[in-house]
N, C-alpha and C positions, 0 to 999 in steps of 0.2 A: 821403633817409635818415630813420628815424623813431627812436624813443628806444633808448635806450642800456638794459639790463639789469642789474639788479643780483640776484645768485642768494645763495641761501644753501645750502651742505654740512650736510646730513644728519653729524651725528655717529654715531650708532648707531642697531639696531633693537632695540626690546623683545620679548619673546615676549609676544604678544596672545590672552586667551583667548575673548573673541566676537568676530566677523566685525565688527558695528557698531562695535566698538572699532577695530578693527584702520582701519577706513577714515576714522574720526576722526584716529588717528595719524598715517596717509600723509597725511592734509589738513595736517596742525598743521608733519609735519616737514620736507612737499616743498612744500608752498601758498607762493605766488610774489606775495608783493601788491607789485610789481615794475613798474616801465616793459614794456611789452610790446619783445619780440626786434626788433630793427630789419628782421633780415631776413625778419620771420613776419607781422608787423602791415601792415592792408592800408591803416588813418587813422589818422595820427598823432593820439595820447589826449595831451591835453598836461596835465601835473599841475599842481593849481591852485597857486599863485605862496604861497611858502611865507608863512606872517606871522610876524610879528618873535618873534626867540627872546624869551620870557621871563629877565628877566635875574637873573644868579644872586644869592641874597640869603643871604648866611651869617647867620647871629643877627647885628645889627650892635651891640658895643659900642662907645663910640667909647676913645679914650685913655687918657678919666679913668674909665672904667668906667662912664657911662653908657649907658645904651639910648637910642638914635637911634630916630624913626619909621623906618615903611616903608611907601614908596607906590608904584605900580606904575610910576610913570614914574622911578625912580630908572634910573640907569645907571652901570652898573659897567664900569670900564677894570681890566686886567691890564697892570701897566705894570714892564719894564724897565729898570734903569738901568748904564750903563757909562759908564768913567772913555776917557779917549782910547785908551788900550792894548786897549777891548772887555773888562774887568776888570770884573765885575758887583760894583756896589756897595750894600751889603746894611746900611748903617746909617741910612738915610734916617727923615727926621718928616712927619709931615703938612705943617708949616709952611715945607717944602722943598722943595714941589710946586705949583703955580699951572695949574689947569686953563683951558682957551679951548674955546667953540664960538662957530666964524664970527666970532671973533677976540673975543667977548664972553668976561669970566671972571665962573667958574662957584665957587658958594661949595661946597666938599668937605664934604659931608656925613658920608664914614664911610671910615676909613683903617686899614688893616690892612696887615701883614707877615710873615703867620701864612701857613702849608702851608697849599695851600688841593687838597682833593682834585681831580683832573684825571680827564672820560671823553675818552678819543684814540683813534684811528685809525690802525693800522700802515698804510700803502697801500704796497704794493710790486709793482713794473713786473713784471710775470717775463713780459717780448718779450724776442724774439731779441738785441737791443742790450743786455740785462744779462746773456746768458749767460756770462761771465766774472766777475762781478764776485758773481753768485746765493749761491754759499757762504760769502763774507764775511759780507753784507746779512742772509744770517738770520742768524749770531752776533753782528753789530751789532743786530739787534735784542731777541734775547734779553739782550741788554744792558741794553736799555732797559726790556724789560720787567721784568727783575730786582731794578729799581729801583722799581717802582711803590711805591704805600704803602698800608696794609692799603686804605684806600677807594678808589682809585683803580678805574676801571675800564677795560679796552683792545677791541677787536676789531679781528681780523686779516682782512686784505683785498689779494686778489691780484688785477692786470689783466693783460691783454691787450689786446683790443680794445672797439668799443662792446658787439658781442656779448657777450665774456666779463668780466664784473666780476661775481667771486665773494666772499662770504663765507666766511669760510676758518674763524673762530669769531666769533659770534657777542658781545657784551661782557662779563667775566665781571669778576671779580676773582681768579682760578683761574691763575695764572702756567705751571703744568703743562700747562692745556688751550691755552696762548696759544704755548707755546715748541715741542707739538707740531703747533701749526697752522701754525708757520715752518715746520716742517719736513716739511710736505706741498709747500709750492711746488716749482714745476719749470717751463721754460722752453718756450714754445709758440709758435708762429708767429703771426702777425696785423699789421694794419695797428695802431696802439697810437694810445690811445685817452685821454692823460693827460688832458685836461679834461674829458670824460666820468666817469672814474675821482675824481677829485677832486672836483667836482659830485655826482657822488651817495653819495659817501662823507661830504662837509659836512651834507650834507639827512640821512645816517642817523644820523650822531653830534647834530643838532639833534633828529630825531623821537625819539632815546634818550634826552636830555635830556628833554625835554616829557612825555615821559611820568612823572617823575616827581614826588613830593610838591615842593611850593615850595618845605619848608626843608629837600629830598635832591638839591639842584642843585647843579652841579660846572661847573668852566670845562669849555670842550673846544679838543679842539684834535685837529689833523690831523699826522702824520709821514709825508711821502711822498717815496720812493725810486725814482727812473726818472731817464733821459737827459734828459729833458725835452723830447722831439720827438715831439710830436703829429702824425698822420698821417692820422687821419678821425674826429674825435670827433663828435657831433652838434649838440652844443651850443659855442656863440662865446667867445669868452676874455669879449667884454662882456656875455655872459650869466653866465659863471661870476662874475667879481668883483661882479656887481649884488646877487647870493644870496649871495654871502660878506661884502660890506655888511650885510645883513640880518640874517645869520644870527650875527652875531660868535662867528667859530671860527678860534684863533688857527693857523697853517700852519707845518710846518720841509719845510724841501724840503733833499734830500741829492741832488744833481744830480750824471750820471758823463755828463759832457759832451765829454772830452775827445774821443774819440773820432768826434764829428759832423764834417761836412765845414765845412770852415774858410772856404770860397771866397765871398763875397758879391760884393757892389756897389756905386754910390753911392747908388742907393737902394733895393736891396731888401738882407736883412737875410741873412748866411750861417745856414744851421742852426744851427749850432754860439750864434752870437748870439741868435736867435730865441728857444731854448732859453733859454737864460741869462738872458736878457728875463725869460721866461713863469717862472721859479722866484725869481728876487729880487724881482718884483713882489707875485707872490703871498705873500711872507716878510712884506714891506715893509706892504702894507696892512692884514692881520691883526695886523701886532706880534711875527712868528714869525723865524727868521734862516735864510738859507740855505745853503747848503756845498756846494764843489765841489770834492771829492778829488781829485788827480791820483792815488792811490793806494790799492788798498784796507785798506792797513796803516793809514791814518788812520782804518778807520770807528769802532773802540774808541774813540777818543779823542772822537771826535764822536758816539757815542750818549751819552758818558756827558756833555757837554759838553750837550745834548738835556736829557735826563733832570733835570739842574739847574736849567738854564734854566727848566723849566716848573713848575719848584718854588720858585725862589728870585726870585718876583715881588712887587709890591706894590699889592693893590687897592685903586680910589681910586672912589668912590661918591659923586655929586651928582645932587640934581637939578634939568633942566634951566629957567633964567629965561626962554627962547623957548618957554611954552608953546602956542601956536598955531601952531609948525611941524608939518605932519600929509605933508608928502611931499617927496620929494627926497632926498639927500645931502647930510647937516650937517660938516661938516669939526670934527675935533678936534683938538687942538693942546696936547700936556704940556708944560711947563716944566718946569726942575727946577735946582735952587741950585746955583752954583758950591762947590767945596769949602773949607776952610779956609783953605787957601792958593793960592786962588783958580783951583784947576784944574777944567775944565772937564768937565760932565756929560752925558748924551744922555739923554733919556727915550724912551723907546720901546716906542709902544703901538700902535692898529688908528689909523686915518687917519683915519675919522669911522666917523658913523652912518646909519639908517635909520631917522626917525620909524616907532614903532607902526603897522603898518598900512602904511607908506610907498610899498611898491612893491606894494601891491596893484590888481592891475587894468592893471598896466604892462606891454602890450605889447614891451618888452625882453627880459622874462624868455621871450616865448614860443620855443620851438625853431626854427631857420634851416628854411627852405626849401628843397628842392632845387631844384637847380639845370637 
């Protein structure tokens, strides 16, 4: 198997008054700088191993209204708090927080609890296994996108298989062009292809990132909707979580599991688990939460549930005392204060990091082999 595709839809045509123009256009609005077709590519082209996102740096003031420097090894967590009941708790201080890496703490340089604009990724399954559940999923997500804020930016992203991972719209801040691009999806056959589909929708909301000015950077983050039963992706679940290390893009997975076959063993894993595995891990190690409806009467309640989450964070900026870690996996570790009356809190953020550069040249990220 070779790499997986990511396409993008043509929105419209213009009327073109030279030929030379016209064939500028068909390059700009059908040109594919895309993983080659699995089933067309004769050598697997394997794309060079992404390098570490640049990490997002809002103006930092700190508290007392000073300006804090900025260095390129700063590092910024988007961190959640909830009370035991999963009740996000939104009154937190800097002096409430105790950062760890590799169990060292880290003195917080720059603390905020301010909207912080969000670019995300609608991913939505549309294989045959959500054709029931399709006409909810896009008005749950028009939900979600309705909530954006003016900065925010989204694009919409429909799978199937490795072959078809389409661009459905493109990132905009246009809420119209996003709610009509839900409502293009439609349900198609294929073998599905969720870690493929999630892998290269990480990599495109990182390359829309990077692309812009240092102080027009935004968290990101991914919203993805599928069963969660991968069936021929090309790429390894330990290749996906290596690039989602790197790339810190935080994940919400809305899993409709029920449905998967229940039957395992003692030690191989039912469908139904496997899935379930593969969406709470993913949740878990970006800092993102995951949902599994038994109903699609819940998805309202869980975009809007989404929608907050990814707004109502609090970033916490240090930089690192290890500075000659240059490879591997740094474990990170929030604390966070009991309450007044001594009830207890959860911080919840990405699981560590990826030194600068870290997984460059690491043969992990390269694509599986056939077999």
């Amino acid at each position: 198997m070779q790499h997986p595709r990511l396409s993008i839809n043509s929105a419209f045509f213009a009327v073109l008054l030279f030929a030379g123009l016209y064939f500028l256009f068909v390059e700009r609005q059908f040109g594919q700088a895309v993983m080659p077709n699995p089933k067309t590519a004769s050598t697997p082209q394997v794309s060079p191993t992404p390098k570490s996102t640049p990490k997002p740096t809002p103006t930092p003031v700190d508290e007392d209204g000073e300006p804090i420097r900025i260095e390129t090894d700063l590092v910024n967590l988007y961190v959640r708090v909830v009370d035991r009941m999963g009740r996000p708790v939104t009154n937190l201080r800097k002096q409430d927080f105790k950062v760890y890496e590799n169990g060292v703490l880290q003195e917080i340089e720059y603390f905020s609890k301010e909207l912080v604009p969000t670019n995300y990724a609608l991913v939505v399954d549309n294989s045959g296994s959500i054709k029931r559940q399709l006409d909810k999923v896009i008005e749950a997500g028009k939900v979600v996108i309705n909530s954006n804020l003016p900065d925010d930016e989204t694009c919409v992203i429909r799978f199937i298989s490795s072959e078809k991972i389409e661009v459905l719209q493109d990132f905009t801040s246009d809420k119209s062009l996003l709610t009509e691009a839900l409502d293009k999806m439609f349900i198609e056959s294929g073998q599905t292809a969720v870690i493929d589909a999630i892998y290269l929708a990480a990599q495109k909301v990182n390359e829309y990132e990077r692309s812009k000015n240092a102080d027009d950077r935004k968290r990101r983050a991914l919203i993805v909707v599928t069963d969660g039963e991968d069936r021929n992706s090309y790429y390894t679940e330990k290749q996906l979580f290596e690039l989602l290390r790197e790339l810190d893009v935080q994940i919400y997975t809305i899993g409709f599991t029920s449905d998967l076959d229940k039957e395992g063993g003692l030690i191989k894993k039912s469908p139904k688990e496997k899935a379930e595995s593969l969406l709470r891990r993913l949740a878990k190690e970006t800092g993102g939460r995951a949902y599994f409806p038994q109903s699609v009467s819940e998805l309202e309640s869980i975009a809007k549930d989404i929608a907050s989450e990814m707004r109502t964070q609090y970033v916490i900026g240090y930089y690192p005392t290890n500075k000659s870690a240059t490879n591997g996996f740094i474990p990170i570790n929030v604390v966070v204060a009991d309450g007044p009356n001594k009830e207890k809190r959860i911080a919840i953020t990405r699981s560590g990091r990826v030194p600068t550069g870290g997984l460059k040249n690491t043969p992990t990220l390269q694509p599986k082999k056939n077999n």
